[in-house]
N, CA, C and O atoms as a Tinker XYZ file with bonds, in Angstrom:
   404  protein
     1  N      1.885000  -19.718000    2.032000    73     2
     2  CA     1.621000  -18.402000    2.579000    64     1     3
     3  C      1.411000  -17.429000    1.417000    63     2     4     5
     4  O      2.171000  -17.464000    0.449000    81     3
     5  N      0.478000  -16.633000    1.486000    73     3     6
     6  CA     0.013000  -15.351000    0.214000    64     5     7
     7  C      0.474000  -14.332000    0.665000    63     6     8     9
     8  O     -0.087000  -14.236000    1.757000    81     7
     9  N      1.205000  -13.399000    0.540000    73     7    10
    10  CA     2.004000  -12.083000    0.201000    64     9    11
    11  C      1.423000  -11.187000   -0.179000    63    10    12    13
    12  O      1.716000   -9.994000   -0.263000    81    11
    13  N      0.231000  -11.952000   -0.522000    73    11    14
    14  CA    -0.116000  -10.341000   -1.201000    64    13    15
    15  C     -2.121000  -10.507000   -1.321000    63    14    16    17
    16  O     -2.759000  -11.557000   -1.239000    81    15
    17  N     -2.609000   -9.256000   -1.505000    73    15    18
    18  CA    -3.702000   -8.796000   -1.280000    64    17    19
    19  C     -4.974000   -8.652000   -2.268000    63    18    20    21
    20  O     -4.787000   -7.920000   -3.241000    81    19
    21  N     -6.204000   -9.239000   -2.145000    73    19    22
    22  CA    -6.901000   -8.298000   -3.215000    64    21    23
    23  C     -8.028000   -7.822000   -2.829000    63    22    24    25
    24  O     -8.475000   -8.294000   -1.783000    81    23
    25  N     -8.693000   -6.938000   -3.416000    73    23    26
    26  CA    -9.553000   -6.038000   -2.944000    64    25    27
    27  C     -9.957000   -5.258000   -4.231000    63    26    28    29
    28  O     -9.476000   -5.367000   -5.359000    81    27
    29  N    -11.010000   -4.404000   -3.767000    73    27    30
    30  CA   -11.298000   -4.195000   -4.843000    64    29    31
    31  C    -11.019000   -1.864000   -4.576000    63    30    32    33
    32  O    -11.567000   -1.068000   -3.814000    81    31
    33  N    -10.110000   -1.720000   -5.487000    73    31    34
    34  CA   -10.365000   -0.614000   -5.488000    64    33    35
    35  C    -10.538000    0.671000   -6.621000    63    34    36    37
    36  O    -10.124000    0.392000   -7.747000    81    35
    37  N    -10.856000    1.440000   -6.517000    73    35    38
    38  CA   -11.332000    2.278000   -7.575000    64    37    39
    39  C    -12.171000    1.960000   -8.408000    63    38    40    41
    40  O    -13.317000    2.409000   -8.422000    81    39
    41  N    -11.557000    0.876000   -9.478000    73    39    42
    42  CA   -12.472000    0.760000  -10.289000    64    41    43
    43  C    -12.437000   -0.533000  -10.953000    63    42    44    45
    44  O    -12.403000   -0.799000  -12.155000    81    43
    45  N    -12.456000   -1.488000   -9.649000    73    43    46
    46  CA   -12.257000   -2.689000   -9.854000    64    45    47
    47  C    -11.499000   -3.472000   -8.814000    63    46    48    49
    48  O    -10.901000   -2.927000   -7.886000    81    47
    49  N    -11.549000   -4.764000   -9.007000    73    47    50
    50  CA   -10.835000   -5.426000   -8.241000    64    49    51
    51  C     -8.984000   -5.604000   -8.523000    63    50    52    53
    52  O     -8.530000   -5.884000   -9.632000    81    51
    53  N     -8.509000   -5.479000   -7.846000    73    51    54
    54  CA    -6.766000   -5.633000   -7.808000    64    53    55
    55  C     -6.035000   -6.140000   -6.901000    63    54    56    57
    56  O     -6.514000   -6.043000   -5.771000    81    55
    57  N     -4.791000   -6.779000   -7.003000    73    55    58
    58  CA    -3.999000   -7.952000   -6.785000    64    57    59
    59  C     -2.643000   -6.253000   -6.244000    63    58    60    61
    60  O     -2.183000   -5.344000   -6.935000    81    59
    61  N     -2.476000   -6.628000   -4.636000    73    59    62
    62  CA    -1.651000   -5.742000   -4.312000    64    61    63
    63  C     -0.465000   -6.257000   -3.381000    63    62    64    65
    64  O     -0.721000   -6.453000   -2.193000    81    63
    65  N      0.708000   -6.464000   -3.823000    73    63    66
    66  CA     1.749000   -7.286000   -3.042000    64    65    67
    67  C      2.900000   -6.139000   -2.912000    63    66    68    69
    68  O      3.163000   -5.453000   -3.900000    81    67
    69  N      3.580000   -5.943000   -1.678000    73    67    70
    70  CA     4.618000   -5.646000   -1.132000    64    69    71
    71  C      5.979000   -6.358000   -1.492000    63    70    72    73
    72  O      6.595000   -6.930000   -0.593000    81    71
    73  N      6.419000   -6.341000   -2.661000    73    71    74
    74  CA     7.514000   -7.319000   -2.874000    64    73    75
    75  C      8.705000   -6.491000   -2.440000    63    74    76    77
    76  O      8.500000   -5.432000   -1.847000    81    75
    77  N      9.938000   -6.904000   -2.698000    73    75    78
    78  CA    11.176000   -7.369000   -2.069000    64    77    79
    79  C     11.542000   -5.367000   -2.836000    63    78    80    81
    80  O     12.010000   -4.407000   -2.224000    81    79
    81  N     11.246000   -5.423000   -3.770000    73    79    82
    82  CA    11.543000   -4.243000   -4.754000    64    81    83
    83  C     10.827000   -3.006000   -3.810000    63    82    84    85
    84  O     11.345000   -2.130000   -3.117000    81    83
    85  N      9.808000   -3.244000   -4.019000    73    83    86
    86  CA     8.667000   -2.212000   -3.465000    64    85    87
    87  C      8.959000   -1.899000   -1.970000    63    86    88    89
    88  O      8.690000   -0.752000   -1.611000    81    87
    89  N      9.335000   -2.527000   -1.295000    73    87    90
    90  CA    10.003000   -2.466000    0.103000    64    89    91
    91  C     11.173000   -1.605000   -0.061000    63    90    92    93
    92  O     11.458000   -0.671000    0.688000    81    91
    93  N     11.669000   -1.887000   -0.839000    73    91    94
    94  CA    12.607000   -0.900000   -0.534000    64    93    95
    95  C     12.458000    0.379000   -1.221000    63    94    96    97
    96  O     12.813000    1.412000   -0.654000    81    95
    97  N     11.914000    0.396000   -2.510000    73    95    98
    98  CA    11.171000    2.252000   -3.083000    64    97    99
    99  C     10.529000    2.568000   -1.886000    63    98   100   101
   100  O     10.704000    3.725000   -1.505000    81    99
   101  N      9.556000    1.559000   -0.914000    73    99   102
   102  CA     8.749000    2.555000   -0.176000    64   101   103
   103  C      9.720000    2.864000    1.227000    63   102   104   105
   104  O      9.187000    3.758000    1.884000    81   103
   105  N     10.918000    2.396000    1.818000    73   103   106
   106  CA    11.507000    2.880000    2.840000    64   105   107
   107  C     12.604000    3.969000    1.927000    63   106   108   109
   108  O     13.247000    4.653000    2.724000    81   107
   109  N     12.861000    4.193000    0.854000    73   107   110
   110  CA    13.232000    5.031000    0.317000    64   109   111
   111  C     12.333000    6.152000    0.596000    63   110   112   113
   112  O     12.687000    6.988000    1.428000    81   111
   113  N     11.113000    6.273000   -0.056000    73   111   114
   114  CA    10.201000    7.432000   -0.161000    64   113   115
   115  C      9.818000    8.081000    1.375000    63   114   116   117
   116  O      9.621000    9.266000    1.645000    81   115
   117  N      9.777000    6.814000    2.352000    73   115   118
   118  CA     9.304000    7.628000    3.579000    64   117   119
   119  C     10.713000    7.728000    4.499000    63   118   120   121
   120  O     10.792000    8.375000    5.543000    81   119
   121  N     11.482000    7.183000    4.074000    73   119   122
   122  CA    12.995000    7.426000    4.765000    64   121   123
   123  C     12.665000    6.879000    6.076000    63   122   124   125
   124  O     12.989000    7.471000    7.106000    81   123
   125  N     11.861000    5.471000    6.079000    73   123   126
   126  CA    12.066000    4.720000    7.776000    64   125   127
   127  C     11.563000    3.257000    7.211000    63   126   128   129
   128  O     10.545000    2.901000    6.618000    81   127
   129  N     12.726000    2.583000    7.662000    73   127   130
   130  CA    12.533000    1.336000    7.531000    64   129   131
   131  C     11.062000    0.680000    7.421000    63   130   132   133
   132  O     10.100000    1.406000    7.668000    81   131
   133  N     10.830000   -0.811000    7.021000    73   131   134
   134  CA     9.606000   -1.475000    7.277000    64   133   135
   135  C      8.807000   -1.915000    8.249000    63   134   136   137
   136  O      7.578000   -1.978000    8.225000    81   135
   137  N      9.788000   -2.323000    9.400000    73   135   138
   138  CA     9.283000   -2.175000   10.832000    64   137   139
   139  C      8.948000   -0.988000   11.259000    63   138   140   141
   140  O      8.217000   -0.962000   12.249000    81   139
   141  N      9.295000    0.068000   10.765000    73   139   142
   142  CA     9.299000    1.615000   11.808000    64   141   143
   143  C      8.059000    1.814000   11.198000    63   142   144   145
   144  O      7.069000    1.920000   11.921000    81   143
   145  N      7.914000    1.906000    9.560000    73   143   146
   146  CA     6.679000    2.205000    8.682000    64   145   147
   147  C      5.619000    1.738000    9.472000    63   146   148   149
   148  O      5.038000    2.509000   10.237000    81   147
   149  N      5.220000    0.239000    9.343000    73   147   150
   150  CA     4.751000   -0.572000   10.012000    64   149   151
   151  C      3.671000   -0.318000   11.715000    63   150   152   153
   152  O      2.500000   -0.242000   12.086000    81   151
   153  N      5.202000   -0.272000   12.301000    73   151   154
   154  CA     4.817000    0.145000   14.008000    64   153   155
   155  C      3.491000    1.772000   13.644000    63   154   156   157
   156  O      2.298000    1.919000   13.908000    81   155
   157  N      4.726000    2.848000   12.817000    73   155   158
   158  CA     3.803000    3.678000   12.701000    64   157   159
   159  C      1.874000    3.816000   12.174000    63   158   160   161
   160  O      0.858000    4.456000   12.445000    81   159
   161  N      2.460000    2.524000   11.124000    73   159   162
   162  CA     0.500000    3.115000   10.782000    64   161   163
   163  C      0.052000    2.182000   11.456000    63   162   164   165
   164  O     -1.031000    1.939000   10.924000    81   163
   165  N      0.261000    1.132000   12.740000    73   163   166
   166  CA    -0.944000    0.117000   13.204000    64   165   167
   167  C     -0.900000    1.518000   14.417000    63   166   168   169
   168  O     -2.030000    1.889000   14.732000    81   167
   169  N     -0.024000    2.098000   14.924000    73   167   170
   170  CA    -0.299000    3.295000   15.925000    64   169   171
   171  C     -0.764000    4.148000   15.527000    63   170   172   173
   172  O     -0.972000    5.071000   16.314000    81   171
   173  N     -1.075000    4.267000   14.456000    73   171   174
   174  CA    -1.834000    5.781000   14.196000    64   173   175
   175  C     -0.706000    6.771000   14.193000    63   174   176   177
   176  O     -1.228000    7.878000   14.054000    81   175
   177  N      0.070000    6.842000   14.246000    73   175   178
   178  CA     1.120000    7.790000   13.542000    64   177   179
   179  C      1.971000    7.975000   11.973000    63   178   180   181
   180  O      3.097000    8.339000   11.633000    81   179
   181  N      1.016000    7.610000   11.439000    73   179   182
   182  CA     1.302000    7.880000    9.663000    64   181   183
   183  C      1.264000    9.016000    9.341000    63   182   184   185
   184  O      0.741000    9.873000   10.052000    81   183
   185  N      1.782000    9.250000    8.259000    73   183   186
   186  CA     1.658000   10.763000    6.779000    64   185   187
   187  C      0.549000   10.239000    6.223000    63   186   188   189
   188  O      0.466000    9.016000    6.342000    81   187
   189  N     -0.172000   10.681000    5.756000    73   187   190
   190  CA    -0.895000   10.760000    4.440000    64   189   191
   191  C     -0.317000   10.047000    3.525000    63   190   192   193
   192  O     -0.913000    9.027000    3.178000    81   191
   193  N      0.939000   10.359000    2.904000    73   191   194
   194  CA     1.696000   10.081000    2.301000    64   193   195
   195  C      1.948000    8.779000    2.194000    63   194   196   197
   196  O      1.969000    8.237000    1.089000    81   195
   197  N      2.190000    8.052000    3.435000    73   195   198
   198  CA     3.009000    7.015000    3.206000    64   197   199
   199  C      1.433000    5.747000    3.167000    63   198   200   201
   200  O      1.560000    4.554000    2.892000    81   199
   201  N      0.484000    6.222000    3.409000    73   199   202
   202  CA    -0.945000    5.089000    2.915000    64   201   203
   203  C     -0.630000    5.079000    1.666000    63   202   204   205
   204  O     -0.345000    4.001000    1.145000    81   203
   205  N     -0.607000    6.518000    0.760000    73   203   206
   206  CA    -1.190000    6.567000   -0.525000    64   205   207
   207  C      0.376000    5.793000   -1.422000    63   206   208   209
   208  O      0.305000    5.432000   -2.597000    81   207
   209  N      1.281000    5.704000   -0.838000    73   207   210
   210  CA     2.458000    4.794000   -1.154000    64   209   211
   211  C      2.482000    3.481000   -0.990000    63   210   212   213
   212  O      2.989000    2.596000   -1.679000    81   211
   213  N      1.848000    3.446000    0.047000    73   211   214
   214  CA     1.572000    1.868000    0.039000    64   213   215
   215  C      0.428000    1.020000   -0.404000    63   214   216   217
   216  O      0.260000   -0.191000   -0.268000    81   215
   217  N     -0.537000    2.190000   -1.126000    73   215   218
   218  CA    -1.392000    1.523000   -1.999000    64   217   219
   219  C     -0.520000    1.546000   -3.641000    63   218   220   221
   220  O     -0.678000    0.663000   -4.484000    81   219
   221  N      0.144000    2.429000   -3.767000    73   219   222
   222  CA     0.485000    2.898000   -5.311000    64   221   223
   223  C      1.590000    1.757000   -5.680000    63   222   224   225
   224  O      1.613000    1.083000   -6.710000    81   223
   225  N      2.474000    1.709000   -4.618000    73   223   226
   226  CA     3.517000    0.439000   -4.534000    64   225   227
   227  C      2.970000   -0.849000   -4.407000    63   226   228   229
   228  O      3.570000   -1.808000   -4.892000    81   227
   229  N      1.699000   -1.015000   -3.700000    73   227   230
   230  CA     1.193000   -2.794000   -3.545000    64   229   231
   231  C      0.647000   -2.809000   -5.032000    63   230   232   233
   232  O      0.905000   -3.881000   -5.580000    81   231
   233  N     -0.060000   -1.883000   -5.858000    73   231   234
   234  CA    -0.584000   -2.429000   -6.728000    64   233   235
   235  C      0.714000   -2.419000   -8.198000    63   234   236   237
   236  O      0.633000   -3.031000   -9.264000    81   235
   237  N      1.908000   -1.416000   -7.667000    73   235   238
   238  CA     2.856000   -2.134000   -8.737000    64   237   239
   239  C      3.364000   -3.364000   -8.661000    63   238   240   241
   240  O      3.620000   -3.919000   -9.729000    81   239
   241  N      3.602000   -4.008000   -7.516000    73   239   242
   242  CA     4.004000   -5.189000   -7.013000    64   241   243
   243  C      3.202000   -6.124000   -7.098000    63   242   244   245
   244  O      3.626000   -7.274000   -6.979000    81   243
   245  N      1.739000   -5.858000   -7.342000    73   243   246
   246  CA     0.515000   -6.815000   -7.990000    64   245   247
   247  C      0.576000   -6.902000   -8.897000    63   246   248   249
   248  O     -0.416000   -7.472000   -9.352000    81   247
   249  N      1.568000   -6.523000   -9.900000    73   247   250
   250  CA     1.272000   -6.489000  -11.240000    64   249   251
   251  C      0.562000   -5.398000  -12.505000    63   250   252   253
   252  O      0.287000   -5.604000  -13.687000    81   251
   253  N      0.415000   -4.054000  -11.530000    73   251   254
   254  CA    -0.210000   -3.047000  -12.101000    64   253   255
   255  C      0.834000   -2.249000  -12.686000    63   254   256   257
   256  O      1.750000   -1.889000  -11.947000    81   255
   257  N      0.841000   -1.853000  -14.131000    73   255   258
   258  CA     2.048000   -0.936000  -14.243000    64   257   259
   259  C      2.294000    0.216000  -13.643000    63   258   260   261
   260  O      1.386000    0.798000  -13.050000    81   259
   261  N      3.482000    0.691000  -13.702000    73   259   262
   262  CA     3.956000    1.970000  -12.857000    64   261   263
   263  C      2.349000    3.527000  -13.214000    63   262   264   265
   264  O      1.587000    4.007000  -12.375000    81   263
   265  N      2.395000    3.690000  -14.013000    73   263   266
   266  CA     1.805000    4.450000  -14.965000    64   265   267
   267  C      0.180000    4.186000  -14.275000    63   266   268   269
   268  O     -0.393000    5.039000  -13.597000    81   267
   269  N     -0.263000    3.141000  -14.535000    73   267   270
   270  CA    -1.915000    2.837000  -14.296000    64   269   271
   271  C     -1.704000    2.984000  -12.615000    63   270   272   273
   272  O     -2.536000    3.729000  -12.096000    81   271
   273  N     -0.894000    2.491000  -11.860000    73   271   274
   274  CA    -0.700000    2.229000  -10.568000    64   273   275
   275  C     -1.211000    3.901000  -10.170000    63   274   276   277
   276  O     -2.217000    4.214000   -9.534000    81   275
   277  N     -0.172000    4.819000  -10.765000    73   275   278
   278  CA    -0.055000    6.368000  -10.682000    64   277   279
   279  C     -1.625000    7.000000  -10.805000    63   278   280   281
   280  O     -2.355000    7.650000  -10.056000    81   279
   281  N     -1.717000    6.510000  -12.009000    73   279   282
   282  CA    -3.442000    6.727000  -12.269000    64   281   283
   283  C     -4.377000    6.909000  -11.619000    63   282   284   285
   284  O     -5.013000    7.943000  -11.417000    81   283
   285  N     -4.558000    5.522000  -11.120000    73   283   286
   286  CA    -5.394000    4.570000  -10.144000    64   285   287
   287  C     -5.274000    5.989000   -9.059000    63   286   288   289
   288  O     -5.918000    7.010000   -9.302000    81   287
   289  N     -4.596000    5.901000   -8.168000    73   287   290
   290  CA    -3.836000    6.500000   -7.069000    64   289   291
   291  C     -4.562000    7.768000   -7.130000    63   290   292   293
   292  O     -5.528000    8.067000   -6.427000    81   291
   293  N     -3.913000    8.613000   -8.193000    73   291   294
   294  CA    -4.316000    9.974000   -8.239000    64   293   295
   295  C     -5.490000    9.936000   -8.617000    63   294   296   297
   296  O     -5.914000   11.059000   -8.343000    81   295
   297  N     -6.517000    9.209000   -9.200000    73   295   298
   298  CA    -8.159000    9.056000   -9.196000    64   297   299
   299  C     -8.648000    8.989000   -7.713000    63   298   300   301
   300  O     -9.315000    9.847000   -7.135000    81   299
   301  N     -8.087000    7.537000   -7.094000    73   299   302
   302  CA    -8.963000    7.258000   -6.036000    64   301   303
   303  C     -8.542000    7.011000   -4.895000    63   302   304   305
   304  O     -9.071000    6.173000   -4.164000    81   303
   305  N     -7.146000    7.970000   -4.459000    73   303   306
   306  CA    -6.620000    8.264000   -3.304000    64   305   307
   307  C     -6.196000    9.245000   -2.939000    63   306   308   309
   308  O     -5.730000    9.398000   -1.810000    81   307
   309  N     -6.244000    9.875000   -3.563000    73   307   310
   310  CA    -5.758000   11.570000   -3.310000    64   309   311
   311  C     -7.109000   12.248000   -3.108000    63   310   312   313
   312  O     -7.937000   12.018000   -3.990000    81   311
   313  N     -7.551000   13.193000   -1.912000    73   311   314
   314  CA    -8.130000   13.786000   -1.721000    64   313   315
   315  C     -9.669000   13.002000   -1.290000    63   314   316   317
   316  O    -10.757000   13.576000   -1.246000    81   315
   317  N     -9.410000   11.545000   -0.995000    73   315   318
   318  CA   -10.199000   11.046000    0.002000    64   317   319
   319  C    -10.103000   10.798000    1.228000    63   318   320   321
   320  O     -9.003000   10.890000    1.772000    81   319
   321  N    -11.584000   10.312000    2.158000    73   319   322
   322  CA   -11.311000   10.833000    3.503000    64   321   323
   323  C     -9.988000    9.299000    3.582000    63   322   324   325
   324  O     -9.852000    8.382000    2.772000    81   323
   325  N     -9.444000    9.495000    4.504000    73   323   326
   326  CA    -8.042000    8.876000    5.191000    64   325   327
   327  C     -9.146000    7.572000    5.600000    63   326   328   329
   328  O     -8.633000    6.498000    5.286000    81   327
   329  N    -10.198000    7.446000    6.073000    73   327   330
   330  CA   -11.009000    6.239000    6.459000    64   329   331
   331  C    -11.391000    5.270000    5.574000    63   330   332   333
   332  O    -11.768000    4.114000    5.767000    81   331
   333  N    -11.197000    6.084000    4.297000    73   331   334
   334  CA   -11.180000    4.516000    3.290000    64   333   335
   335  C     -9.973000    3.976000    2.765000    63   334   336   337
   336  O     -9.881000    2.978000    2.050000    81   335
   337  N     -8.933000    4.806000    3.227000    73   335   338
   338  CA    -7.503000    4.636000    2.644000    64   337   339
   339  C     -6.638000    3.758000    3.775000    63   338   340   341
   340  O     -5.844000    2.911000    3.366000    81   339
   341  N     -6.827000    4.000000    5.312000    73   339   342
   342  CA    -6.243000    3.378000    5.946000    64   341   343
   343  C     -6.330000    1.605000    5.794000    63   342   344   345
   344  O     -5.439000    0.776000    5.615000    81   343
   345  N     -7.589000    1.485000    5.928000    73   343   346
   346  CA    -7.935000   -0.153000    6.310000    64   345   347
   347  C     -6.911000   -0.626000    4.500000    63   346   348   349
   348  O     -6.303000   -1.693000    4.418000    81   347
   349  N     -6.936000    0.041000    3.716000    73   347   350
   350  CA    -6.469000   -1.197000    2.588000    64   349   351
   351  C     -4.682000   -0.768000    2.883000    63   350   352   353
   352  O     -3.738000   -1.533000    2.687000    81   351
   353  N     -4.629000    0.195000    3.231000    73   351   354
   354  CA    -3.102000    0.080000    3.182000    64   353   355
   355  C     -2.715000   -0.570000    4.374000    63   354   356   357
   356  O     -1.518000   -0.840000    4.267000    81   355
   357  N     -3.269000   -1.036000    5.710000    73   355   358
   358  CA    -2.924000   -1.390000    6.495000    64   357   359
   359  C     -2.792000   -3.198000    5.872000    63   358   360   361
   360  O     -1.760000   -3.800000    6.169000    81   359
   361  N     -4.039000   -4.044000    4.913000    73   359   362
   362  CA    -4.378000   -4.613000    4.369000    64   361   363
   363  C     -3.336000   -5.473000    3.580000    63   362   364   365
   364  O     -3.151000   -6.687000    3.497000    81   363
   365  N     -2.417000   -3.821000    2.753000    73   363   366
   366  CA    -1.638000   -4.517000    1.962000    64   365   367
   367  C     -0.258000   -4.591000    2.955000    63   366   368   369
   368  O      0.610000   -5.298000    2.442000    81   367
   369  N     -0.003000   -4.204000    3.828000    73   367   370
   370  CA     1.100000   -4.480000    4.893000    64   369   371
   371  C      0.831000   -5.547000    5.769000    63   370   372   373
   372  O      1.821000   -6.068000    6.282000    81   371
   373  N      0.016000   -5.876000    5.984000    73   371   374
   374  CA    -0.559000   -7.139000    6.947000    64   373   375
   375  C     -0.555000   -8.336000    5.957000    63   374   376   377
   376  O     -0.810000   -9.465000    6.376000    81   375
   377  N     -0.304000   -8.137000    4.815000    73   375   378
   378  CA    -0.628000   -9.025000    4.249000    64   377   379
   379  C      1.030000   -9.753000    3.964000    63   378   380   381
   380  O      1.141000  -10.979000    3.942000    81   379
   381  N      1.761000   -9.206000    3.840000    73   379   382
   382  CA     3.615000   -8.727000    3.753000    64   381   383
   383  C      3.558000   -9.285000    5.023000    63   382   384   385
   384  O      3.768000  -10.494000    5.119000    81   383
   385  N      3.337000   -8.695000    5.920000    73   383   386
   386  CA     4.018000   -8.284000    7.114000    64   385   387
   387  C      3.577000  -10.180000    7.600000    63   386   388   389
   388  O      4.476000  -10.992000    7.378000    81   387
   389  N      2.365000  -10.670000    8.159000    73   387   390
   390  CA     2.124000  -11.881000    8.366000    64   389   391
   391  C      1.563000  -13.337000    7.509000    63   390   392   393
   392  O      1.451000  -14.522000    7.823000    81   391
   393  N      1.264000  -12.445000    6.143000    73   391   394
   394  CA     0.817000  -13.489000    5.282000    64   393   395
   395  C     -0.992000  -13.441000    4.885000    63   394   396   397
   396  O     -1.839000  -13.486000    5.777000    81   395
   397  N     -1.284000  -13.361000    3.640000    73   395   398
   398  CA    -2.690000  -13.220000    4.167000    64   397   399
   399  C     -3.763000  -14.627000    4.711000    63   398   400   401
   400  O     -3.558000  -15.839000    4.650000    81   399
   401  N     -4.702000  -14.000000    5.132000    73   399   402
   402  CA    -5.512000  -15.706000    5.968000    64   401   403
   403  C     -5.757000  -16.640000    4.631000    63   402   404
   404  O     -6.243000  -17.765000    4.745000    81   403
């Protein structure tokens, strides 16, 4: 089973996994568990916030440092439309959440 995701974003292709660590910074940051996170963005009830966390966290957990992860993020997720941001963060949780195909 694969855990984790790749795709290509910003400015290149990248390796984005939800590990054991990152699970828990990101129910820290949005203050609701992984199931609740979860339920929320396949319903359409997300923050902003918590996509652009779960891209910034899958690609530290891919192996991207904290720093470039931050980078990345604030280049090519902040202040884009939410329609190119949803499908990969849903991407890198589906991928956690059931394994990727």
């Amino acid at each position: 089973m694969n855990l984790k995701h790749e795709a290509f974003f910003g400015d290149g292709e990248h390796t984005f996994a939800l590990t054991d660590d990152m699970i828990a910074e990101l129910e820290r940051i949005t203050e609701h568990g992984i199931g609740a996170l979860y339920l929320r963005a396949v319903n359409m009830q997300f923050k902003l916030a918590d996509l652009i966390e779960v891209i910034r966290l899958g690609l530290i957990g891919g192996k991207t440092s904290p720093a470039r992860a931050k980078e990345l993020v604030d280049t090519y997720a902040r202040n884009q439309p939410i329609d190119d941001l949803y499908p990969l963060a849903m991407d890198i949780l589906d991928a956690r959440w059931s394994g990727a195909a």
